[in-house]
Structures are given as structure tokens and as C-alpha cells.
N, C-alpha and C positions, 0 to 999 in steps of 0.2 A: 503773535501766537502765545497762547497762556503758556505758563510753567506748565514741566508733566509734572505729575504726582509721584513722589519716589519713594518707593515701597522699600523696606529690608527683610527679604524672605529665609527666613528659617527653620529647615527641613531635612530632607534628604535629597542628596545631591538630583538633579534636574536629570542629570542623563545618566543615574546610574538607572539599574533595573526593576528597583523595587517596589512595590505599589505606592506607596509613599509620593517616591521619586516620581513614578508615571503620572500620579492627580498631580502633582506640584507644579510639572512640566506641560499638562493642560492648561491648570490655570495662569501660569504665568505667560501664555503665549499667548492665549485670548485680551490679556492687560497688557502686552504690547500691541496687538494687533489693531487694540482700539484707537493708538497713536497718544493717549493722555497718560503714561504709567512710563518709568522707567523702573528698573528691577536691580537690585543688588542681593544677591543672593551668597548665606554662609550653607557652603554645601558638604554635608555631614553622613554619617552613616558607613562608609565604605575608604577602603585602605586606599588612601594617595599616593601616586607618586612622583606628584610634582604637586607645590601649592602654588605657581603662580596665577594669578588673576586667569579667567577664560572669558574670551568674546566667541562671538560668531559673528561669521562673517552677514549675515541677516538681519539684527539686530545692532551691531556695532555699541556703540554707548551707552545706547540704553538696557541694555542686561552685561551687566558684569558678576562671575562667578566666582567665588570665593573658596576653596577646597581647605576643609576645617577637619580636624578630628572630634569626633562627636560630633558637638554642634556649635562650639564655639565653647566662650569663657568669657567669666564679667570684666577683664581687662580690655578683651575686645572687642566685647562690645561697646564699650564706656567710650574706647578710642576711636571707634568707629560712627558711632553715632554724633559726637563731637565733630567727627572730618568729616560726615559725607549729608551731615544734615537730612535723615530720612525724614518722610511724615507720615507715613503708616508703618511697624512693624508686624509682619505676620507669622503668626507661628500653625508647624503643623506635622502632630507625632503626639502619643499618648505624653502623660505628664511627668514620667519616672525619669526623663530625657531632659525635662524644661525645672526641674525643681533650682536647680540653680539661679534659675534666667525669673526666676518669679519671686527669689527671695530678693530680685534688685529691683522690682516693678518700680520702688517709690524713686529709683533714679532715673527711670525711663520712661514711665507715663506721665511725668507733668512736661515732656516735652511733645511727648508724641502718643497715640493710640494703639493697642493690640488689640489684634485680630488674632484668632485663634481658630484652626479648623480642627475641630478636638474629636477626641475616640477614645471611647470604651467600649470594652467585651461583653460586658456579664453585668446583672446587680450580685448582690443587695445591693442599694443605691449607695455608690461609694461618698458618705460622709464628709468624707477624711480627704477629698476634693476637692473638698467646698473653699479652701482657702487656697486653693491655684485659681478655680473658676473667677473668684472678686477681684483676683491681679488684670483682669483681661478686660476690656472696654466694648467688647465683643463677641459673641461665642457662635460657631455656627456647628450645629452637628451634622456626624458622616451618617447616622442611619437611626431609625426611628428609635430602637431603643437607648442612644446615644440624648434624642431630644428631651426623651422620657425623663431621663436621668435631670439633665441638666432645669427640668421644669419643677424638678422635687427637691433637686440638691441648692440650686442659684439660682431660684425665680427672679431673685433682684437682679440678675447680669441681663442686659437684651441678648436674647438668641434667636437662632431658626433653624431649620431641618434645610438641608442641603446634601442631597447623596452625591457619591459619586457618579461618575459618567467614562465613558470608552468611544473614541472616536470613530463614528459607525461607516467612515471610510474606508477605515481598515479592518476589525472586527465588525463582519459581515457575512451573509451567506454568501459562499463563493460559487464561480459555475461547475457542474458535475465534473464536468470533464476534465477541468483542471487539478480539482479535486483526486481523479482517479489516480490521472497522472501520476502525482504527487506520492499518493498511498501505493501506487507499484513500483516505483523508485525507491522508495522507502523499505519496503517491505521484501525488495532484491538487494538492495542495500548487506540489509543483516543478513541473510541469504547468502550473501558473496559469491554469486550464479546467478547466469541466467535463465536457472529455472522459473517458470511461474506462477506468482507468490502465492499462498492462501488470501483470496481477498473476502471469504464469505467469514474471517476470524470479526471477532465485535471486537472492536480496540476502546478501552477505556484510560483517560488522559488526566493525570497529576498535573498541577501546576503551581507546587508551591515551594516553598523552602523545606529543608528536609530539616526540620526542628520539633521538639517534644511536643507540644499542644498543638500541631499539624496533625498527628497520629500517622507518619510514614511509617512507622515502623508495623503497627497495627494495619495497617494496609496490605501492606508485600506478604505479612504474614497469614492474613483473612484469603488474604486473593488468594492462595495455594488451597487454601480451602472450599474455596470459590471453582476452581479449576478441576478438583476434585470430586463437584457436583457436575459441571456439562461437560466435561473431557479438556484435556491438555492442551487441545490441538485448535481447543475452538474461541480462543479469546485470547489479548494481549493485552496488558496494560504499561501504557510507555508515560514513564516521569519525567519529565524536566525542571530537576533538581541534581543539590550536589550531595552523590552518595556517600559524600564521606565530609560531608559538614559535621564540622566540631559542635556546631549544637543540637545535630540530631545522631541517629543510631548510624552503626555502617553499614549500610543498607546491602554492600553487596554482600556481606559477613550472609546476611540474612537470607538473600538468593539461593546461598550456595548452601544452608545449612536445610533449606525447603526444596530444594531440586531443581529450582526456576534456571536450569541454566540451557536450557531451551530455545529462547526468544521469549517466553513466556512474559518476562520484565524486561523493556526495553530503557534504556536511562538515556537521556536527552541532556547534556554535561555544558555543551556551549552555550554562552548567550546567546539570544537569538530576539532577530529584530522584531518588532509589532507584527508587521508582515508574514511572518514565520510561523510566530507563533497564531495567527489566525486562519493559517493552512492547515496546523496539526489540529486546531480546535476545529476546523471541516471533517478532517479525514476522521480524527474520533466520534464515535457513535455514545458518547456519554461521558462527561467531565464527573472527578471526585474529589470533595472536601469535606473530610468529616474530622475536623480540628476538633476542639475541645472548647476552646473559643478563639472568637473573630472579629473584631472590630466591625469589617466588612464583607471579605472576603470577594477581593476583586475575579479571580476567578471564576469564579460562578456567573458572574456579571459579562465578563469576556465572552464567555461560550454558552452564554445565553445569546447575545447579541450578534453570535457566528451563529446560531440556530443552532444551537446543541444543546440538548436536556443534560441535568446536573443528577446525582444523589451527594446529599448536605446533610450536615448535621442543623437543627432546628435550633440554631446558637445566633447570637447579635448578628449582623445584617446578613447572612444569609438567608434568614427565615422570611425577610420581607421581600426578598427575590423569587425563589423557589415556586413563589403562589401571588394572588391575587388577591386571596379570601374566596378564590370561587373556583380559579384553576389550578392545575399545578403544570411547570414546566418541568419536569421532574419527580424527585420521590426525595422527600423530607422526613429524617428521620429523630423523631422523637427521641430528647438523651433517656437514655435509660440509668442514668444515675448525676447525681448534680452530689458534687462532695464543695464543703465550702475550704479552699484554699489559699493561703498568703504568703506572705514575706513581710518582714519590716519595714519596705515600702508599699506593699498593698497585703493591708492588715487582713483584708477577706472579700474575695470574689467565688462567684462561683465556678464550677471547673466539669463544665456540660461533655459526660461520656455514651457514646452510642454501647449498644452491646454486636457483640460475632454475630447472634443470630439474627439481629435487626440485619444488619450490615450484610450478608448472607441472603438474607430475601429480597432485599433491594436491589440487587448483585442480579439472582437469577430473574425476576421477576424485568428487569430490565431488558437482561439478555434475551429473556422469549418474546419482549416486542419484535414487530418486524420492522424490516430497516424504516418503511413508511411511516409505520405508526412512531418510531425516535423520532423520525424528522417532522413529523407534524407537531408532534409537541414540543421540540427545540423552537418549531420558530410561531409559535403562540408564544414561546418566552422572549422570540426575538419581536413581536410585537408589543411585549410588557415591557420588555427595554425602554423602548421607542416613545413609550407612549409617559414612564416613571422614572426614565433615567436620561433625559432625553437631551442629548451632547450640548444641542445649539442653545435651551433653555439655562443648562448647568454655565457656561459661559456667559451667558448675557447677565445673569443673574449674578455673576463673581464682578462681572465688570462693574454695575449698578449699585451694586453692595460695598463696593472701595468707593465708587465714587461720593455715597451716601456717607459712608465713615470718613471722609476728608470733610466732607461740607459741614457735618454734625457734631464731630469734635476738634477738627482744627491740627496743627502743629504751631509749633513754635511760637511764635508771637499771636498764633492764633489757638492756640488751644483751648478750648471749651469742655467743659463736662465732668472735669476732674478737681479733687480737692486732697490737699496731703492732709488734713486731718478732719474727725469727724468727734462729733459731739455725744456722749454717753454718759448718762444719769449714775449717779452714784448713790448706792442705795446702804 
């Protein structure tokens, strides 16, 4: 039997909850599944409270987890790649996370290869990229304007367009009746009676982090406004997020200061499994994300693939979701102002904002669909899924794609492609 291929994946943790984490935990299952890959994984992003190694009982040897703060550090990886001899490293999370890890490239690509599943939000085309991008042997982007970038910024790097995908076994249309179920246990739930619920409310569904360029706060706030066009009593919007994350507003300060103390905002606080969550993507009659910007924004992509229509902000990969070029799964709203924004680590991006009024017509303009007409056009989006985002392609193609970056540049005694220095005219 050949050797497997042993990958060192560097991301966000595999089973925490974060979109990150969710694509990391596809593709690394599909590279085991294929029987040629083992996985060592440094697993970053969220508060540990044990770092010892993690197996599963499924995988045994071949995926071992590694629970890192951040995402590691150049001592550990130095020592790690020393002891466990990888021959692909892959990395995957914007680059404000990886500057570290790329100021040591000249110690870890003459051994081995990176892979890189890289993200950006927004142009103007970040420039000031361009020297993470040359560290990498690889670059594949998360969504079309991601390729853009990387085709203007590192033509010299090999790339390719690779979006995300959502396992269409569980984000799915589900059957009505479970469906209902689900939505009248719920909806008796906050009730706390057994009276019987309002089921003709339109429930509209958050699904992200309550953080500043998410616009939660803008949302709770809009929606009361929103409420205040077709009545109190005729619409809900339930988040599942945390309302009182440190790095967004405290959302229920904001409830109570708007009057939502109703049911009106329903907040959704626990984790909740895949499964879970593509019940409440059934029961809802319309997902929202109207960030500022988005990489991707799995979201939309989720409850498109449950057959539920989105309104989105017309920001990085959302926009290539929402539509076709011919249809729309939803309602795409154009920003109504683009201010160029930075920091010392990103000297300027742009910072894509809708306006109340946009946001407001989209809102009512939704709610006067009838249940039918959502659901037709939810699942014309759950056929653009299918057909653009498509699970079993997105796997085969991560399998064939590490396979091709083991044969083409090698590890160790075989590494191919790479040179520590290069030659430059002196003028």
C-alpha cells in the first residue's frame, strides 16, 4: 500500500462552529474518505480547554487535532514539521491571521508546499497582499471576486476559483409536515402555553455572528421599523447569534430600548447542530445578511440550499449567490455607499453599506410575497446550489487538487518547484 499523503492543516478548529471551521471539516473528510491523506490539524480560532491531541473514533491515526491558540506559532511549527514530517501544508482564513506563518515561508517551503484557501471581502485590489500571495505554492479562491483579485494582484502564483459547498444531506428542503411541526413547538415554546401559535407570522432568520461589519445592530434596529410598516403582530425575526458578543452591540440593550420585547426578536443563544439549524432555515420564510463585507457569506449559501430566499447585501460572495445573471433567489441590495476603510494592517478596503430605505423595501416587498411565491424562488436557489455549488464536485476537486500538488511539487527529498533565491538585474 502507498504511503498516505500527510497534510498539516491550519485553520479554525474542525468541530468548532464557525464557517471557517464548517468548509475545513468538509474538506478534510473528503481527504480522508478517499483512504490516500492523513490530517494533522493545528486547531485555532476559539477558547480551549484542554490542548490535548483529539482523535475520533472514525478516523483514528489518520486525523489528529491539535487545539492551538490563534493558530499556532513559528516555534511550533518549526518543531512540528521537524517531527511529524508533513508533505503538504494548508492554510485557510484571510491573511491578517497568517502574517506570521508567511514571514517564515523560506523555512517551510523548501521542504514542503502550501496550499492556501485564501479570502477576501472587498477591492480596491489589495496590493499590499501581494507579498503573502508569493509565500504560497498554491492559491485557490473562496468566490469569484476573491479569483479576480488574486488574477490582478499574483498572476505569477497558480490559482483557481473554488467556492464553498454545504452538505446537501442535511441543508435541504425538508417535508412540510415536519417542517410545521417544528415551527409550532417553537413558536409554543416562547408562548409558554398551550395556546395556538400565530403560524401566518413571516419569520425572517439571522445566521451570523453578532459583530460590527455583520450590521446586527442595524438590523434589530431597521426591523422595528420594518414592524411598524405591516404591524407588530405580523412578522418575527429569530437570530442565532450571541447577543452579547464582545465584538458586536448588546443587542438586547437594543430590544428593549425599540420595544421588541414581544417575541418580536427571538435570539437562538445555543449551538446548534447542522441538523438544527436546517430546520430553522425550513421554518424561516427568508434568511438576512446584509454585512458590510463578506468573504462569502455561508449563510446565504445554507438557506439557499434549504430552499429559502435570502436579502444580501450586493458585497463579495454573496452577490454571486443571490442571482445567476438571469435570476434572483432573493433580493440583492445594491450598497448605497462604499467608504474606503483600513487599519495598519489593511491600509484600504472598501466597507459596502446598504441604506434603512433600501433595507425597508426589501423587508416589505418580501413580506407581501405569498408563502408560494418564497418558496418557489427559495428553491430555483436551491437548484443554483446544486448546479454552482455542488457538494460532490467541491470534494472531488479538493481530493484531485492535493493529489496534483503532492505529484507536482514534491516534499522532502522530493520537492520540486521552489528556489530560495532568485535572480534580479541591477540597474
Amino acid at each position: 500500500m502507498d504511503k498516505k499523503i500527510k497534510v498539516l492543516m491550519i485553520s479554525d478548529h474542525c468541530f468548532s462552529p464557525s464557517g471557517v471551521g464548517g468548509e475545513t471539516k468538509y474538506i478534510m473528510e473528503v481527504l480522508l474518505r478517499s483512504g490516500k491523506f492523513q490530517i494533522r490539524q493545528f486547531g485555532g480560532a476559539i477558547k480551549h480547554l484542554d490542548y490535548r491531541p483529539m482523535k475520533t473514533e472514525e478516523y483514528g491515526e489518520d486525523l489528529i487535532v491539535f487545539p492551538t491558540d490563534n493558530y499556532g506559532n513559528p516555534d511550533l511549527v518549526r518543531s512540528f514539521i521537524r517531527q511529524e514530517k508533513p508533505d503538504i501544508m494548508w492554510l485557510m482564513t484571510d491573511p491578517r491571521f497568517f502574517v506570521w506563518l508567511f514571514d517564515m515561508e523560506d523555512e517551510i517551503r523548501p521542504l514542503i508546499p502550501i496550499v492556501w484557501y485564501t479570502i477576501w471581502d472587498n477591492y480596491p485590489y489589495p496590493t499590499f497582499n501581494k507579498q503573502f500571495y508569493l509565500s504560497n505554492d498554491y492559491l485557490v479562491a473562496i468566490s469569484k471576486l476573491t479569483k479576480d483579485i488574486l488574477d490582478h494582484v499574483s498572476p505569477e502564483v497558480p490559482h483557481e476559483y473554488l467556492p464553498h459547498a454545504v452538505n446537501p444531506a442535511i441543508f435541504k428542503p425538508l417535508p412540510e409536515e415536519e417542517v410545521l411541526k417544528f415551527r409550532t413547538q417553537t413558536f409554543r415554546n416562547v408562548n409558554d402555553s398551550n395556546s395556538k401559535p400565530n403560524m401566518d407570522k413571516v419569520i425572517f432568520f439571522f445566521n451570523s455572528r453578532n459583530a460590527r461589519r455583520k450590521q446586527s445592530s442595524s438590523l434589530v434596529w431597521w426591523f422595528k421599523d420594518f414592524l411598524d410598516i405591516v404591524g407588530h403582530d405580523k412578522a418575527t425575526l429569530i437570530m442565532h447569534t450571541d447577543p452579547k458578543d464582545v465584538n458586536g452591540s448588546d443587542l438586547e440593550a437594543i430590544i428593549h430600548e425599540q420595544g421588541l420585547v414581544n417575541g418580536e426578536v427571538l435570539f437562538s443563544r445555543e449551538k446548534a447542530t447542522p441538523e438544527n439549524l436546517a430546520m430553522i432555515y425550513n421554518m424561516a420564510d427568508c434568511t438576512i445578511n446584509i454585512s458590510d463585507a463578506e468573504g462569502f457569506g455561508l449563510s446565504c449559501l445554507e438557506s439557499l440550499s434549504c430552499g429559502t430566499p435570502a436579502i444580501v447585501t450586493m458585497t463579495g460572495g454573496l452577490q454571486e449567490q443571490i442571482t445567476n445573471g438571469e435570476e434572483w433567489f432573493g433580493i440583492g441590495l445594491k450598497p448605497a455607499s462604499q467608504c474606503i476603510v483600513g487599519s495598519q494592517d489593511v491600509p484600504f478596503i472598501y466597507e459596502d453599506r446598504v441604506s434603512k430605505e433600501d433595507f425597508l423595501a426589501a423587508m416589505v416587498k418580501m413580506f407581501h410575497l405569498t408563502r408560494k411565491e418564497r418558496k418557489e424562488m427559495g428553491l430555483r436557489g436551491h437548484e443554483h446550489v446544486q448546479k454552482n455549488y455542488n457538494f460532490e464536485k467541491f470534494g472531488q476537486r479538493w481530493v484531485d487538487l492535493m493529489l496534483e500538488i503532492h505529484e507536482k511539487y514534491g516534499s522532502w527529498d522530493t520537492r520540486k518547484g521552489y528556489k530560495k533565491w532568485e535572480l534580479k538585474e541591477i540597474k
